[in-house]
C-alpha positions in Angstrom: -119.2 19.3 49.8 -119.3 17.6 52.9 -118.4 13.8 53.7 -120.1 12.2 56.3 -119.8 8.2 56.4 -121.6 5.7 58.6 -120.2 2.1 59.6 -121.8 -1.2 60.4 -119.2 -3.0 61.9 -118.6 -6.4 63.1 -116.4 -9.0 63.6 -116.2 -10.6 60.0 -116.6 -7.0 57.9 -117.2 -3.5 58.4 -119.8 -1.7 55.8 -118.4 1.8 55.2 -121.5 4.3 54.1 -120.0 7.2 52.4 -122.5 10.0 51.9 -121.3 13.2 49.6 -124.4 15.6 49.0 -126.9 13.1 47.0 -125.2 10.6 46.1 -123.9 7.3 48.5 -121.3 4.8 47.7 -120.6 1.5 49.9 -117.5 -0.2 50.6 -117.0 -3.3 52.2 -113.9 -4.3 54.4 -113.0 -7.8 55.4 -111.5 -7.9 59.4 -109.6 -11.6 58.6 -110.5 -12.1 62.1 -110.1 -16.3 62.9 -112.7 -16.8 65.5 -112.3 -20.3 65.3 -109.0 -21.4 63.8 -106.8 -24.4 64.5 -103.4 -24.2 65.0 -101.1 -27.5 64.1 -100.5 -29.5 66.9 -103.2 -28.2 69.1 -105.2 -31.7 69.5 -102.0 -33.1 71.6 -102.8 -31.6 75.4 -99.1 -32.7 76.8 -95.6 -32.6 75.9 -93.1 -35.0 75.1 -91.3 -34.8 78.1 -93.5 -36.5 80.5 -96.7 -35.1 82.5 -95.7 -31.7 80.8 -99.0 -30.2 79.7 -98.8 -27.4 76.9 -101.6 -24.7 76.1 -102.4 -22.9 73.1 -104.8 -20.7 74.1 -102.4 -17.5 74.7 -101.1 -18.1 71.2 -104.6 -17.7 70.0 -105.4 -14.6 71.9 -102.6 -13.3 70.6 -103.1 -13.8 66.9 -106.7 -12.3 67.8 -106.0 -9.3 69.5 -103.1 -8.3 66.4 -105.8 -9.2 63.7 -108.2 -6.8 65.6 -105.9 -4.3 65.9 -104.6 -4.4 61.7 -108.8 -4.3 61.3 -109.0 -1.3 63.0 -106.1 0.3 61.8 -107.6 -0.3 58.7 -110.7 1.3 59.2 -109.5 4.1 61.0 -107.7 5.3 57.4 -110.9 5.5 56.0 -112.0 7.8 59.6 -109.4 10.0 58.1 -111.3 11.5 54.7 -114.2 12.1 56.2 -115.9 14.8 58.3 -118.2 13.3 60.3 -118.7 9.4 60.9 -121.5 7.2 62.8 -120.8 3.7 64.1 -123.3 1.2 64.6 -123.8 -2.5 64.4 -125.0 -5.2 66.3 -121.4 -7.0 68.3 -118.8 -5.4 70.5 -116.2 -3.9 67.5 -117.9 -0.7 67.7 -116.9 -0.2 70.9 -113.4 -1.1 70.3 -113.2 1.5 66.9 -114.9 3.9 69.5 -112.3 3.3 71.7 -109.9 3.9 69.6 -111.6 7.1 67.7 -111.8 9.0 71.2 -107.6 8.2 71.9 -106.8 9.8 68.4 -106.9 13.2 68.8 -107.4 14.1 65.4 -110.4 11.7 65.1 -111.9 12.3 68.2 -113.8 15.5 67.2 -115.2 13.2 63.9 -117.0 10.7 65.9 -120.7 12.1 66.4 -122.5 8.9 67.2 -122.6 4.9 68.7 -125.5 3.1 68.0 -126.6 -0.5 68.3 -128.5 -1.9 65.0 -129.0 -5.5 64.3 -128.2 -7.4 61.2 -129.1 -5.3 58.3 -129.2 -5.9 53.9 -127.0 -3.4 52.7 -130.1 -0.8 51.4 -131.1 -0.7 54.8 -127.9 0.2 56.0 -127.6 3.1 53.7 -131.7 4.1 54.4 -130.3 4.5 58.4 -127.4 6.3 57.9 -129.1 8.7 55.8 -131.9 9.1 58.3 -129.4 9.6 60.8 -127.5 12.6 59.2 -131.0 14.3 58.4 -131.8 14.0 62.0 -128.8 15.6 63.2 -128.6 17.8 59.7 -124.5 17.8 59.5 
């Protein structure tokens, strides 16, 4: 019995496929990624002690970068249970989870594909990640 998964990924959720002989199941994963977020205080561009100008911006890039990384820590647990996986999806977090599958050395041999798909209803996604594995028959 072989587990092959397939995920659409992007920046606000990650669709996990999980194909076991016939049957599928789907799984969805939130990333909590603020791509537009406020932080208290932000509006005010200068300090209180004169012509002292403050920025927030590394603040936010911060908070971005470790709520990318929990996301794909996250998904890379689900990596883990499975044989074989496909990524594909239409923004720049597959390449990042790609990234990161080819450093872990006990991934790395998992990963068989990268593919770039557009916005797709959730039957659809299942339709192309079963086409895929009968393509490639894993």
């Amino acid at each position: 019995m072989k587990k092959n998964i397939g995920i659409w990924i992007d920046t606000k959720q990650a669709v996990i496929i999980k194909l076991s002989n016939d049957t599928h199941s789907v799984k969805v994963i939130e990333s909590n990624i603020e791509t537009r977020e406020r932080i208290d205080g932000e509006s005010k561009k200068y300090g209180r002690f004169g012509g002292q100008f403050m920025t927030f911006e590394k603040n936010k890039l911060n908070r971005k970068i470790e709520q990318t990384n929990q996301y794909v820590k996250n998904l890379l647990k689900e990596v883990e249970k499975c044989e074989s996986v496909v990524l594909f999806g239409p923004s720049n977090m597959k390449n990042i989870l790609e990234k990161e599958l080819k450093s872990n050395m006990q991934l790395a041999d998992k990963l068989i594909g990268v593919s770039n798909s557009t916005l797709l209803t959730e039957n659809q996604m299942v339709a192309w990640v079963k086409d895929f594995y009968k393509e490639i028959k894993i």
